[in-house]
C-alpha positions in Angstrom: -6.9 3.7 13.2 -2.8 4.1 13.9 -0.8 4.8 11.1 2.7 3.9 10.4 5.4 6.7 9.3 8.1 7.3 7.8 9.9 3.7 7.2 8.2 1.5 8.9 5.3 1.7 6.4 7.2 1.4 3.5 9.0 -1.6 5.2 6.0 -2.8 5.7 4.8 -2.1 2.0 8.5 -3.8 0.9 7.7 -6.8 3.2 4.1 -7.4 1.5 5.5 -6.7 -2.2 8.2 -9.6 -0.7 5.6 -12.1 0.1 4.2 -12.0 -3.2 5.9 -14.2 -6.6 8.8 -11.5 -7.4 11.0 -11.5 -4.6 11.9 -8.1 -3.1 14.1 -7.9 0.0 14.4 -5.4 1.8 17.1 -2.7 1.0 18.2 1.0 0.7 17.2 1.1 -2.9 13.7 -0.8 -2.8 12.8 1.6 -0.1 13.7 4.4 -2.2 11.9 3.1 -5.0 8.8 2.4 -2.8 9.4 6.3 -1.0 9.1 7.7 -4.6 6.1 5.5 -6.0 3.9 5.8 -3.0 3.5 8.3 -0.9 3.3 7.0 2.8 -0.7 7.4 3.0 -0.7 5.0 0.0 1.3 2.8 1.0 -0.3 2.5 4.5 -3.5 1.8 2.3 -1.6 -1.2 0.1 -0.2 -2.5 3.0 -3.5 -2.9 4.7 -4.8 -4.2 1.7 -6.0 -8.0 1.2 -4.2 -10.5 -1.4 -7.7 -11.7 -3.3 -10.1 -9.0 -5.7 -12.3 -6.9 -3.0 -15.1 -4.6 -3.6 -14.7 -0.9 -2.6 -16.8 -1.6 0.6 -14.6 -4.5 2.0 -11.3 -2.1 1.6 -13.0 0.3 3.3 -13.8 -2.5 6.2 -10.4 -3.8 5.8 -8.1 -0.3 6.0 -10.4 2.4 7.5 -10.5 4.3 5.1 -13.7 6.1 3.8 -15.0 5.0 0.2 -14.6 8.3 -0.7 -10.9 8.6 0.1 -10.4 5.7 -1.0 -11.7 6.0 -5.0 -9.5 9.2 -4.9 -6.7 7.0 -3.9 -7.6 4.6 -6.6 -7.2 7.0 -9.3 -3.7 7.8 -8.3 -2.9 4.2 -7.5 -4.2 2.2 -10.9 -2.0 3.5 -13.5 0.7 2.2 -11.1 -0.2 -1.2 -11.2 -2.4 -1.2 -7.9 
């Protein structure tokens, strides 16, 4: 699975967070704000993401990420809104 670094993950993270009812476009200061909430392996992870409630297993499909990986993620993710 290819990963995206450095900006272009969190552009891409900024462009999803855009498509959703809050408008976000993308700037300097949104990508700093994304830069400090996620780190890029999270965001990479969000991005991937789909839109509607999933079951561990389907993100796991959907990212390629290992279920394992990704409850450790989860922990870290939840309390900030993900």
């Amino acid at each position: 699975m290819g990963h995206l670094v450095g900006k272009d993950i969190y552009r891409k993270l900024g462009k999803k967070i855009d498509n959703l009812t809050l408008r976000a476009p993308w700037n300097d200061t949104l990508f700093a704000i994304l830069k400090e909430i996620y780190t890029a392996e999270e965001a990479n992870v969000v991005v991937r993401m789909p839109y509607v409630l999933s079951n561990l297993e389907r993100i796991a499909k959907i990212t390629g990420y290992a279920p394992a990986r990704l409850r450790q993620m989860r922990q870290g993710l939840s309390p900030r809104g993900y």
